[in-house]
Backbone bond lengths (Angstrom), bond angles and torsions (degrees), N, CA, C in turn:
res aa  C-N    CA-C-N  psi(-1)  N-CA   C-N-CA  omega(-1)  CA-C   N-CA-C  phi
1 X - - - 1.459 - - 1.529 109.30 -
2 X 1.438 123.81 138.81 1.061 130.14 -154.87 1.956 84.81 -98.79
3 X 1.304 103.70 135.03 1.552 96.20 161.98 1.616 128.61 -109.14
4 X 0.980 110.77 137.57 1.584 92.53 179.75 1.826 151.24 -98.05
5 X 0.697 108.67 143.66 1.812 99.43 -158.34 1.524 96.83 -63.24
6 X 1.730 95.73 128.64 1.644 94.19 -174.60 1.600 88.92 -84.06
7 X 0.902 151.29 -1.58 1.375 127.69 158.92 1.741 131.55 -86.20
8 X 0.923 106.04 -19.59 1.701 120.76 152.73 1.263 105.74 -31.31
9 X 1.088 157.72 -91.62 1.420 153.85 -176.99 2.164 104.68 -23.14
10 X 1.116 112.85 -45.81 1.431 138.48 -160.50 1.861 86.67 -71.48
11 X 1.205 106.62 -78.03 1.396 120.43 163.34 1.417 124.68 -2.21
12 X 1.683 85.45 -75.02 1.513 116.52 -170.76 1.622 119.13 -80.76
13 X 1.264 94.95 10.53 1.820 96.32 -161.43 1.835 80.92 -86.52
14 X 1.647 104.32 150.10 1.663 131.91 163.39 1.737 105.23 -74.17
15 X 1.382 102.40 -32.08 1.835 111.48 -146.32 1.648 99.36 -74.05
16 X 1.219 117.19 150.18 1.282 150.64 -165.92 1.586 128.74 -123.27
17 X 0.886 147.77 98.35 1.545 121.98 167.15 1.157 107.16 -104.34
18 X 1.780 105.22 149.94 1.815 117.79 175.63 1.255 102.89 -94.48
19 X 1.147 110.88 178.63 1.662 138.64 -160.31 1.670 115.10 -151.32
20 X 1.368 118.89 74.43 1.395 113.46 139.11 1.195 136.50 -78.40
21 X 1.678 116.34 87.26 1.362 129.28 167.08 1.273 133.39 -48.32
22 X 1.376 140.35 111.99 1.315 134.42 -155.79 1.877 101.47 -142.79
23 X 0.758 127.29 156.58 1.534 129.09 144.58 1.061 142.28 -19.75
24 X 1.365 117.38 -60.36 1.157 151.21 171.96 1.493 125.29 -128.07
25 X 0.788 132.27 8.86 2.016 156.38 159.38 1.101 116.67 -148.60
26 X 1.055 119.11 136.96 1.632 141.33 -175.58 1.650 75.39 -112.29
27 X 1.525 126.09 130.69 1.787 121.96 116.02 1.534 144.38 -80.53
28 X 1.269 126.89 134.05 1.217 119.58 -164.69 1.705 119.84 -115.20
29 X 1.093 128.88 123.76 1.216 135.58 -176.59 1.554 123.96 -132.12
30 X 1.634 103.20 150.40 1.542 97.48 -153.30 1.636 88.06 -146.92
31 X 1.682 108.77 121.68 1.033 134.73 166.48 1.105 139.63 -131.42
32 X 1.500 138.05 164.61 1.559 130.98 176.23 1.698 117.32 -128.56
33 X 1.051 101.41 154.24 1.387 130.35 -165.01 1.567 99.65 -76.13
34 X 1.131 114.25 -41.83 1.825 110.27 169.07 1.420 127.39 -63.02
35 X 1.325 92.41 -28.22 1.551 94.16 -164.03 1.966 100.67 -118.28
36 X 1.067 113.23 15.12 1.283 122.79 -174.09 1.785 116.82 31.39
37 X 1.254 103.66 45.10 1.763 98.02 -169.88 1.816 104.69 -143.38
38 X 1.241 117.30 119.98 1.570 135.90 -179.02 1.535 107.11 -90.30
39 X 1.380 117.29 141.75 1.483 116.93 -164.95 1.628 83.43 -155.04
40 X 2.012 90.34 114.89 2.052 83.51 154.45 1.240 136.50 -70.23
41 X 1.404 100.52 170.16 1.843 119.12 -127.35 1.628 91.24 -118.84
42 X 1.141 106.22 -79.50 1.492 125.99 -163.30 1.735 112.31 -165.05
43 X 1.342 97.94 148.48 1.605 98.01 168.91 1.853 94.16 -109.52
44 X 1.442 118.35 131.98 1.712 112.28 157.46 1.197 90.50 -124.22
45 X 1.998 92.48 141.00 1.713 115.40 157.61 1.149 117.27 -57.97
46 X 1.375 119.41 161.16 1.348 126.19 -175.17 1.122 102.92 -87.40
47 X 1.923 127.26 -178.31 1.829 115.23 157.97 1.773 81.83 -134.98
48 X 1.377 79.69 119.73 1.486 107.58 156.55 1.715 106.18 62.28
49 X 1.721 111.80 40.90 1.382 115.53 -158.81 1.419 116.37 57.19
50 X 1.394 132.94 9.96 1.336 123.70 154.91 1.762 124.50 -96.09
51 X 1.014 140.15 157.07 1.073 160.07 -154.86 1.759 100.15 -81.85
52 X 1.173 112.19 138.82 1.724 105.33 -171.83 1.501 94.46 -105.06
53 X 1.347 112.44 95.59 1.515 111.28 179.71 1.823 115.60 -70.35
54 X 1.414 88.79 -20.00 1.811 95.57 170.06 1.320 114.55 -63.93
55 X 1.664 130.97 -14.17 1.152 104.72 -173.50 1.957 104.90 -129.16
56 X 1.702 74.60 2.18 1.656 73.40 172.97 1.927 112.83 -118.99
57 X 0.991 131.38 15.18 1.112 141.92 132.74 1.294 127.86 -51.84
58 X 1.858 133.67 -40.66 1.300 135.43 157.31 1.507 109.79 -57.42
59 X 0.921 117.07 -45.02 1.606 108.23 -170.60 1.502 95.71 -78.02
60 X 1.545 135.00 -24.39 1.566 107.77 179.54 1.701 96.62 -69.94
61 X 1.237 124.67 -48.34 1.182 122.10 163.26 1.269 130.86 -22.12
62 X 1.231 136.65 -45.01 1.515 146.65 -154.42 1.615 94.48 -119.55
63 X 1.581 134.17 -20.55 1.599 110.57 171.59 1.599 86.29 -132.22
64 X 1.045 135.56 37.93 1.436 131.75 118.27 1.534 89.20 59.89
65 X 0.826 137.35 93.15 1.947 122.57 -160.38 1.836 92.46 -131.80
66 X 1.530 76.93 152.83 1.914 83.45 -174.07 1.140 133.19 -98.43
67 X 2.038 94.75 6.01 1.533 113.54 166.13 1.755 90.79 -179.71
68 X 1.387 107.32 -167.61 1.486 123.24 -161.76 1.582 112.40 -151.17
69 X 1.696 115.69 115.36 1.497 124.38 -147.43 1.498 80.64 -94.90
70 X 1.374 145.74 106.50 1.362 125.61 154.00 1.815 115.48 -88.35
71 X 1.303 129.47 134.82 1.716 135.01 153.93 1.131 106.26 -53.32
72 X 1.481 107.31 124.50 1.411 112.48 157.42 1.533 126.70 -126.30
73 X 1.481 118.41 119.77 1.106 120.01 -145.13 1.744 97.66 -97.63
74 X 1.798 110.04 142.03 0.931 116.39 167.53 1.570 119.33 -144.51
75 X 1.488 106.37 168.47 1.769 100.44 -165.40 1.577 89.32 -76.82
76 X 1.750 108.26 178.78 1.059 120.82 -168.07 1.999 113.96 -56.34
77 X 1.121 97.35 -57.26 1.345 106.25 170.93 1.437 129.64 -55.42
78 X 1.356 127.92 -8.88 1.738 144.61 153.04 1.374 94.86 117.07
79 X 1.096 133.61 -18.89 1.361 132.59 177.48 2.131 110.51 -49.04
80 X 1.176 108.60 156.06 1.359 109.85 -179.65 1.670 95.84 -69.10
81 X 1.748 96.40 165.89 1.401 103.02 172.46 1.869 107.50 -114.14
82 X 0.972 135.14 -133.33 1.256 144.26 163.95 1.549 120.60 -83.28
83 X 1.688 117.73 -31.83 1.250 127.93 172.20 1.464 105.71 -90.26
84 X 1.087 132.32 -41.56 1.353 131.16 -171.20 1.960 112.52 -52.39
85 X 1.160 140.48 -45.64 1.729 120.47 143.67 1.464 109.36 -15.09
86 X 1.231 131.06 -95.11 1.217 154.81 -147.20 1.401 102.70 -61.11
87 X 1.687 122.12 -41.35 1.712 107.87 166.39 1.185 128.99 -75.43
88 X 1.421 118.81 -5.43 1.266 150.70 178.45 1.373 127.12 -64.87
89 X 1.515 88.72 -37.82 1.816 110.03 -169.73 1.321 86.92 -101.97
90 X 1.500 134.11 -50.70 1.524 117.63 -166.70 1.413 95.32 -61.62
91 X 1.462 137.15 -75.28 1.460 93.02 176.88 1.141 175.27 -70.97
92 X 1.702 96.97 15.51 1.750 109.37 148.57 1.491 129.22 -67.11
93 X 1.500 115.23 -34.40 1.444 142.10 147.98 1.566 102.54 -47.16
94 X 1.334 145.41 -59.97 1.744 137.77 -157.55 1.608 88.51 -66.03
95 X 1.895 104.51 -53.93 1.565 103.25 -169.58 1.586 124.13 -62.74
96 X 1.155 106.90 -18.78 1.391 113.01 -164.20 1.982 101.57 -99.75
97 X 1.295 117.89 -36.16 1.386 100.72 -174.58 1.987 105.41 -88.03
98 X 1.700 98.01 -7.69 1.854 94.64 179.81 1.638 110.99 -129.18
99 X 1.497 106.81 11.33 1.470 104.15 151.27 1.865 104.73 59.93
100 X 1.375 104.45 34.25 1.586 105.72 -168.25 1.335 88.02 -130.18
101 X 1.551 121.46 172.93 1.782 128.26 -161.09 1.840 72.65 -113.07
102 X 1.623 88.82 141.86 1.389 96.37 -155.60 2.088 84.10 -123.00
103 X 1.296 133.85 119.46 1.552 133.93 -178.51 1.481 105.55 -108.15
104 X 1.454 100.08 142.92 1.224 126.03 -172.98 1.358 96.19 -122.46
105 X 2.117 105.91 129.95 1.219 115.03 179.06 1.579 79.58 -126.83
106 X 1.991 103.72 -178.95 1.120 125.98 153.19 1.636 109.85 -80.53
107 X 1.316 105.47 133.95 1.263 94.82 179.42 1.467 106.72 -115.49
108 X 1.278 129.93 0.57 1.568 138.30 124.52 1.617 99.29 59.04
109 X 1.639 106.81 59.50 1.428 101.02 165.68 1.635 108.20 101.82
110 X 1.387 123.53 -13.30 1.568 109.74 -177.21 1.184 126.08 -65.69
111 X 1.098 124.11 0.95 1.482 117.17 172.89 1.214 104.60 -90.92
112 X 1.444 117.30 -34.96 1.382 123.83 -176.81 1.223 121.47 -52.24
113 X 1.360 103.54 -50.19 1.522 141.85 167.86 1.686 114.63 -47.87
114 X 1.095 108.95 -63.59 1.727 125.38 149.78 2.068 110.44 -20.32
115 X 1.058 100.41 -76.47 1.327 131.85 -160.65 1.634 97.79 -62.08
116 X 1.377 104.70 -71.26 1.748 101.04 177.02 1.739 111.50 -54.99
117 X 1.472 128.56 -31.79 1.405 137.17 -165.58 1.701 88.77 -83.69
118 X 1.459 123.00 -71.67 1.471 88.17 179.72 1.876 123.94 -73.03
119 X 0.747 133.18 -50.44 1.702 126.54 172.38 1.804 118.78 -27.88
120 X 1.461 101.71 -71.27 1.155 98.30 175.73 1.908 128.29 -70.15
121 X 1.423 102.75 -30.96 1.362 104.70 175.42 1.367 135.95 -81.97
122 X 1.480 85.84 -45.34 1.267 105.42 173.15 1.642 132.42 -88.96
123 X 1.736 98.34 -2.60 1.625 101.85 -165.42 1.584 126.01 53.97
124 X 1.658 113.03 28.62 1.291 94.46 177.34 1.465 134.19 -82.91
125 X 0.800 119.50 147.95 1.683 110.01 -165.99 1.816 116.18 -53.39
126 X 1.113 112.76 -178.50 1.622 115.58 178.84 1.538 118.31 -68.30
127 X 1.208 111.12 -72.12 1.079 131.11 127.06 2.070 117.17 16.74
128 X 1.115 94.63 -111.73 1.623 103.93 177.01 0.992 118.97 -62.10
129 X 1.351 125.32 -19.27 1.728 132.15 150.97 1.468 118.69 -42.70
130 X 1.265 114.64 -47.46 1.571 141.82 167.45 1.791 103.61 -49.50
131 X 1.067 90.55 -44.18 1.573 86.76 -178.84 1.682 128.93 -101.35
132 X 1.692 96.89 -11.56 1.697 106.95 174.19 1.031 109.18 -87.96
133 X 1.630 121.78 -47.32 1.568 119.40 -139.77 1.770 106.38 -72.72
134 X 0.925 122.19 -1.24 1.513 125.24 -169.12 1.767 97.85 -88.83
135 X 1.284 130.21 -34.89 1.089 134.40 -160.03 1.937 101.24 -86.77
136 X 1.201 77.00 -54.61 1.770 99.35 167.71 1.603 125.24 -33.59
137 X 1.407 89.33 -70.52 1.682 116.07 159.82 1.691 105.84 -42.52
138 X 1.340 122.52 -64.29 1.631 114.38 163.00 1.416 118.15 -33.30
139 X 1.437 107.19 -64.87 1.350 94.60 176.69 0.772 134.68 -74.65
140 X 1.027 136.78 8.87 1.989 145.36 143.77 1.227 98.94 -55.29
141 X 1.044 117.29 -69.44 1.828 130.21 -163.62 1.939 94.40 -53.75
142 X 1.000 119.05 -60.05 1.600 117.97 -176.48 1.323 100.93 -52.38
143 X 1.515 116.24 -56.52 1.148 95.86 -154.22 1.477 103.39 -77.11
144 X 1.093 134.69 -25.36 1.366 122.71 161.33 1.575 141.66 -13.84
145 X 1.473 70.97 -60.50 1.702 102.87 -174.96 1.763 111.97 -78.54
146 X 1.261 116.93 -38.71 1.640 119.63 151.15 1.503 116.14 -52.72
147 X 1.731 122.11 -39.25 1.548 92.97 177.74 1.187 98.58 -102.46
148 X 1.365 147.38 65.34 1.476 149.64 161.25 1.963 93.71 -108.67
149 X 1.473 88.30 -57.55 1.136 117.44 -172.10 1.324 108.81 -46.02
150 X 1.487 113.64 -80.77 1.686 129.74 156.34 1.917 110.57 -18.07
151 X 1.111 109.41 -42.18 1.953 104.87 -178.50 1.310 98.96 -105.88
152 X 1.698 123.94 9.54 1.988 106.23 -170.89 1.634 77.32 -100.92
């Protein structure tokens, strides 16, 4: 009987999640490597500017992902900004409590990007903007990082 490597599946997984790091919102986005396409996930609040590992530990759980796209924001000139420490450390923290290869892109405006795409395009209200654009912003950042990926 052939047995099988329970980590083979882990291995073999396409799936991805993004990372808009924020202060007070994390966005979350979840994409695959086959199909080259990122779809938001979830926005979670922070506690107390920390990261709610209670609610983002189930979802590494439930898409089992074969690494972790985090944004990393910098001023124009490449130098760090005031947030850039703090996205830095969460992903020594993503890598270290889930043991997964954790990627750092520029994320060069996605929230921004987020924010003008739903408001102006979409008409979304103030309000629910507050509560999308963080997830959104992930999926910029994922999908980014899939077509870098997709032509590297």
């Amino acid at each position: 009987m052939v047995k099988k490597d329970p980590l083979a599946t882990k291995i073999n997984s396409d799936t991805y999640l993004g990372f808009d790091f924020g202060n007070k919102k994390i966005g979350i986005a979840v994409g695959q490597t086959t199909t080259s396409i990122a779809a938001p996930l979830k926005t979670i609040r922070s506690i107390k500017q920390q990261p709610d590992w209670g609610l983002i530990s189930p979802l590494i759980k439930e898409w089992n992902p074969a690494g972790l796209v985090v944004g990393i924001s910098k001023q124009g000139d490449g130098s760090d900004n005031l947030i850039t420490p703090r996205m830095l450390k969460f992903c020594r923290q993503l890598e270290g409590r889930y043991n997964l290869p954790v990627y750092q892109i520029d994320e060069a405006f996605s929230t921004f990007e987020a924010k003008q795409m739903l408001f102006d395009d979409l008409q979304v209200s103030a309000e629910k903007l507050w509560d999308v654009q963080d997830q959104l912003a992930a999926q910029l950042i994922l999908q980014s990082w899939l077509n870098q990926k997709g032509h590297g």
